[in-house]
C-alpha positions as a printed NumPy array, in Angstrom:
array([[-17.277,   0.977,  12.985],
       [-17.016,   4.013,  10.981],
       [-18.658,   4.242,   7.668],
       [-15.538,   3.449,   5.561],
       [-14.556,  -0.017,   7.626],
       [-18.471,  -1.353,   6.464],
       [-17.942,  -0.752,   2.81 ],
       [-14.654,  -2.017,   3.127],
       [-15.564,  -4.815,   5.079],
       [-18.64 ,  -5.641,   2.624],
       [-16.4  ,  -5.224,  -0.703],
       [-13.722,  -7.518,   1.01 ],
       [-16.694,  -9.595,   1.598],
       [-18.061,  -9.795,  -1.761],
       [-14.52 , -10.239,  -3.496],
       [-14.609, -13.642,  -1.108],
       [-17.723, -14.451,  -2.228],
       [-16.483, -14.051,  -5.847],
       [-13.551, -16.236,  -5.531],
       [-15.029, -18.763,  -4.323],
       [-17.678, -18.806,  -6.887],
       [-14.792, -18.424,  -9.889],
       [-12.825, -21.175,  -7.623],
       [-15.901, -23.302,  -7.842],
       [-16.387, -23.174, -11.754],
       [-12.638, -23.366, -12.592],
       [-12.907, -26.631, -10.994],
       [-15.855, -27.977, -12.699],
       [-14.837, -26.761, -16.053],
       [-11.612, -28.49 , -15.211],
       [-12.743, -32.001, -14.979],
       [-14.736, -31.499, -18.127],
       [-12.092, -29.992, -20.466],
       [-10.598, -32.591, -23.069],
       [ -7.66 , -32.56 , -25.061],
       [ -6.941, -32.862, -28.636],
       [ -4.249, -35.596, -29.637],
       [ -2.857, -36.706, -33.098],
       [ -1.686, -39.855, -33.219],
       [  1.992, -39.128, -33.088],
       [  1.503, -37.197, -30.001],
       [  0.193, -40.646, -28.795],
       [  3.228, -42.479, -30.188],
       [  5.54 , -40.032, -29.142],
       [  4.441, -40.608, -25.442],
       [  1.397, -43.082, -23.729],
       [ -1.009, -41.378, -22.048],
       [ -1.655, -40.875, -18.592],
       [ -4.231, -44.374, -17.413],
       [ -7.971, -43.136, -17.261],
       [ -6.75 , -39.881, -19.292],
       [-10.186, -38.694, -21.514],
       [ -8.461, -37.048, -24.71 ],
       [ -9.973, -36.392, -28.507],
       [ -8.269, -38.371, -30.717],
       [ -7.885, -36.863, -34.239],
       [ -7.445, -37.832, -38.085],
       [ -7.989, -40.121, -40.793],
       [ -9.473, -43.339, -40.864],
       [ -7.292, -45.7  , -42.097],
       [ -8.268, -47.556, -45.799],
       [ -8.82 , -50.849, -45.241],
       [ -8.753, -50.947, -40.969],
       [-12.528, -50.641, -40.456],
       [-13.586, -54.403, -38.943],
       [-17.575, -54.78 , -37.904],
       [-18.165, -56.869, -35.14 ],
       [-20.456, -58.465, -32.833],
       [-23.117, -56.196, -31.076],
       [-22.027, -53.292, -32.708],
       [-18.377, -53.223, -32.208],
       [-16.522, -51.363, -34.868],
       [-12.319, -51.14 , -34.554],
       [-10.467, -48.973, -37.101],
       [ -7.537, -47.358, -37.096],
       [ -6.743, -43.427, -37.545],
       [ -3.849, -41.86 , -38.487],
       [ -2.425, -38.83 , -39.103],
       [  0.514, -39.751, -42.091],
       [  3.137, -40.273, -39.231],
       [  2.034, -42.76 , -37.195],
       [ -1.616, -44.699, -36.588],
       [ -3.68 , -45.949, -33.978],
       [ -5.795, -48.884, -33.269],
       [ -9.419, -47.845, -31.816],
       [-11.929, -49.849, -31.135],
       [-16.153, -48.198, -30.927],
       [-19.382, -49.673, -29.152],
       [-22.067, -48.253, -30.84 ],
       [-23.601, -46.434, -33.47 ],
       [-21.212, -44.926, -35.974],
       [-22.234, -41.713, -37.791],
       [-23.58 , -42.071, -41.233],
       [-20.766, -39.892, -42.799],
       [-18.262, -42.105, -40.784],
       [-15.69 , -44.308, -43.825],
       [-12.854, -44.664, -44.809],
       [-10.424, -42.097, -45.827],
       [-12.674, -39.279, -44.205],
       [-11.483, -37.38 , -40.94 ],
       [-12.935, -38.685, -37.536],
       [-12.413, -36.717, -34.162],
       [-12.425, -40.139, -31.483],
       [-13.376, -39.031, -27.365],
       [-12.016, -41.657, -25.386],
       [ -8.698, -42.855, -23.109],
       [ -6.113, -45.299, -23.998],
       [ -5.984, -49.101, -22.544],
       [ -2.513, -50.49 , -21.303],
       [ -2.731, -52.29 , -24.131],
       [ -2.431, -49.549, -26.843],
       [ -6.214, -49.327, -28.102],
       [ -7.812, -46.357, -28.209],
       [-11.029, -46.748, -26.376],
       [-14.099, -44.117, -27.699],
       [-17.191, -43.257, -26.567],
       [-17.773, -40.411, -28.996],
       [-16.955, -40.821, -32.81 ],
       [-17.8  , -37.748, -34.925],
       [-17.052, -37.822, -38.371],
       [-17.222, -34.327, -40.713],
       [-20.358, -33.131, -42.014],
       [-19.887, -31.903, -45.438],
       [-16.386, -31.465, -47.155],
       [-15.957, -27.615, -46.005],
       [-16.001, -29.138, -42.428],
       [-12.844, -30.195, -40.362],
       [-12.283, -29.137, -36.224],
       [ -9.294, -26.762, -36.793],
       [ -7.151, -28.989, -34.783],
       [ -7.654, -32.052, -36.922],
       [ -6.761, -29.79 , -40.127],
       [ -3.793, -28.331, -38.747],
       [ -2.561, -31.846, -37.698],
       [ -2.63 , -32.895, -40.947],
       [ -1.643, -29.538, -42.536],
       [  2.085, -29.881, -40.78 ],
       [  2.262, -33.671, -41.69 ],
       [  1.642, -32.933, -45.373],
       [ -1.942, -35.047, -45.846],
       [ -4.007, -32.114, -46.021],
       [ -5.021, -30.967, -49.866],
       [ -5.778, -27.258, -50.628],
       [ -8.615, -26.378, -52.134],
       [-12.254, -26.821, -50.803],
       [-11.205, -27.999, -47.186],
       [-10.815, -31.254, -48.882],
       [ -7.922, -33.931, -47.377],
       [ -6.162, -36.974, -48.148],
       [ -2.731, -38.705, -48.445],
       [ -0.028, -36.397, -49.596],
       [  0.49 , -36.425, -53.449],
       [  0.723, -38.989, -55.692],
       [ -1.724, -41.314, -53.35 ],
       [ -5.167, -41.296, -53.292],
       [ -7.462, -41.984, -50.736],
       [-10.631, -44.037, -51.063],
       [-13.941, -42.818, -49.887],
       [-15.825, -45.943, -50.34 ],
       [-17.057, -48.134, -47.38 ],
       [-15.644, -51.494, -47.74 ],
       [-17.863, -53.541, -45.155],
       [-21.631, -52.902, -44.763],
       [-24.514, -53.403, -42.38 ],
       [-26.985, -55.988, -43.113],
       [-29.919, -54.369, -42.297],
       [-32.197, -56.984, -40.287],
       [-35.954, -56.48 , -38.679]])
């Protein structure tokens, strides 16, 4: 082999090498990426059975039920349409009604939103973008501060209704 056919042969070599190593991490990121949903993207069309997604919006005034063993169901909506989820856990502190919530989960057959993840904002400068441009096109989002709500005229309540009795 002359001198050119090795370097050839090792930069064919190493651009193998390199795919398979970008092949390897596309695939890995791939089963971790989630998408963001609104809830009249979930109305619009179910989701795919198993399907991990980010459910985004407001929680609905008046929805928030406390249950056994720390169950929690609410509803979020976006000003179009809403949709039931129910929690097991440990809701954030910031977490009431009124305030935007970003939900990880999948969707049961029977149209409840399933999370495993409920973040709620952290401060009122604070919304994920995708959350605030949801409710920028459906008309619920209030300039001024990064602040949100229902569209004019309505106001939104930021008061807990239901608390946690605190027990030793």
């Amino acid at each position: 082999m002359t001198r050119k056919q090795k370097r050839l042969g090792l930069i064919g070599g190493a651009a193998a090498f390199l795919g398979l190593a970008l092949a390897l991490v596309l695939t890995a990121l791939n089963q971790q990426i989630v998408f963001f949903v609104d809830p009249s993207a979930i109305a619009a069309g179910p989701l795919k059975p198993g399907e991990k997604v980010r459910l985004g919006g407001l929680v609905v005034d008046g929805s928030v039920e406390r249950g056994q063993s720390e169950t929690v169901r609410f509803a979020v909506t976006d000003g179009a349409a809403s949709v039931p989820v129910r929690y097991q856990g440990i809701l954030p502190d910031l977490f009431r009604e009124g305030q935007g919530v970003v939900a990880e989960g999948e969707m049961t057959p029977d149209g409840v939103f399933v999370a495993s993840t409920v973040l709620a904002k952290h401060d009122e400068q604070y919304m994920p973008r995708e959350v605030a441009d949801s409710l920028k096109e459906k008309g619920m989002w209030k300039e001024g501060g990064g602040s949100y709500g229902k569209p004019a005229g309505d106001t939104v309540s930021a008061e807990p209704t239901a608390s946690i009795p605190l027990t030793q």
